[in-house]
N, C-alpha and C positions, 0 to 999 in steps of 0.2 A: 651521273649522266642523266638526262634530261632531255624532254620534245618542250615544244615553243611554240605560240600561234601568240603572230601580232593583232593589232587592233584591225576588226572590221572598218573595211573602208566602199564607199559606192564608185559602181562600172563609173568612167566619167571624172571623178576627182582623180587629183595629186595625178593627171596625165594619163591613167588609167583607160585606157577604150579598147573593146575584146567585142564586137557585134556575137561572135559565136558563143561565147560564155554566159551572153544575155539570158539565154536558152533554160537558165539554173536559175537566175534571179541576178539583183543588180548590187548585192552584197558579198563582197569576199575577205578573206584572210588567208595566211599562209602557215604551213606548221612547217617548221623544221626542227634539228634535233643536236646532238653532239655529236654522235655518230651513226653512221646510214641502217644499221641494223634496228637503231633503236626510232628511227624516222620510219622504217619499212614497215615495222612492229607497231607500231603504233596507227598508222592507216591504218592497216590489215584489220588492227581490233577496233576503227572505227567506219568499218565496212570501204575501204577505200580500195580500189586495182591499182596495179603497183603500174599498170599501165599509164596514170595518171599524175606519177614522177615527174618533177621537172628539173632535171638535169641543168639548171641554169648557173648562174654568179653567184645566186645563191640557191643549193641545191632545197626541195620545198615541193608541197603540195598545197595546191589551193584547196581553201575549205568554204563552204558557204555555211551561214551562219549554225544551222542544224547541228553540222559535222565540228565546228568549233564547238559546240557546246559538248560534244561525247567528248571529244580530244582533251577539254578541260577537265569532265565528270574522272575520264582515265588518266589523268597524271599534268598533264602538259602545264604550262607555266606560261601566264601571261605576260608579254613585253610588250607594254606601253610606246616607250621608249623605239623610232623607227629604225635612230642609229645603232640603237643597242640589239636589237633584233637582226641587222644584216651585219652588223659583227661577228653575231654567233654563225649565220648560217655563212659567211666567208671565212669561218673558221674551219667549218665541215669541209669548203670547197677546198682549202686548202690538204686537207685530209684524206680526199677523195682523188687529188693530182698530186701527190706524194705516194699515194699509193699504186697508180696508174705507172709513174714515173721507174717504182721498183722493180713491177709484174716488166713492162720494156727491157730494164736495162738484166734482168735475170735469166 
């Protein structure tokens, strides 16, 4: 099991525009993980609030370049690759609404 941060990219490209996120700098990336323990676990040990989860399509924390570099120094594994990177983290999502779907029907 494994965390993930794609390639930095600037506010602006590939569609990208967040005026509020400006706030941090104009470089971001994402870490996700295999599973959410080990995505939560891995913020936390690179100073991250777990308030800063995003619960999206692909579950994920934005990192700015700083926070990319601990998340590397701790474990994480870089994906180049964009399609390869929101495979894995719609792999989690799938993970995370399977799980959701049990805790329901229990």
């Amino acid at each position: 099991m494994s965390c993930y941060v794609d390639l930095i990219f600037k506010i602006g490209s590939a569609g990208f525009s967040n005026p509020s996120a400006k706030k941090h700098g104009n470089q971001w990336c994402h870490l996700t993980a295999d599973t959410i323990e080990e995505l939560h676990q891995m913020a936390e040990g690179i100073g991250l609030k777990k308030t800063y989860f995003q619960n999206k399509s692909v579950p994920h924390y934005d990192l700015i370049p700083s926070k990319r570099r601990l998340a590397l120094k701790h474990g994480a594994i870089e994906i180049a690759d964009p399609k390869k990177f929101y495979e894995i983290g719609r792999k989690l999502r799938k993970i995370l609404d399977d799980s959701q779907k049990k805790q329901e029907g229990a």
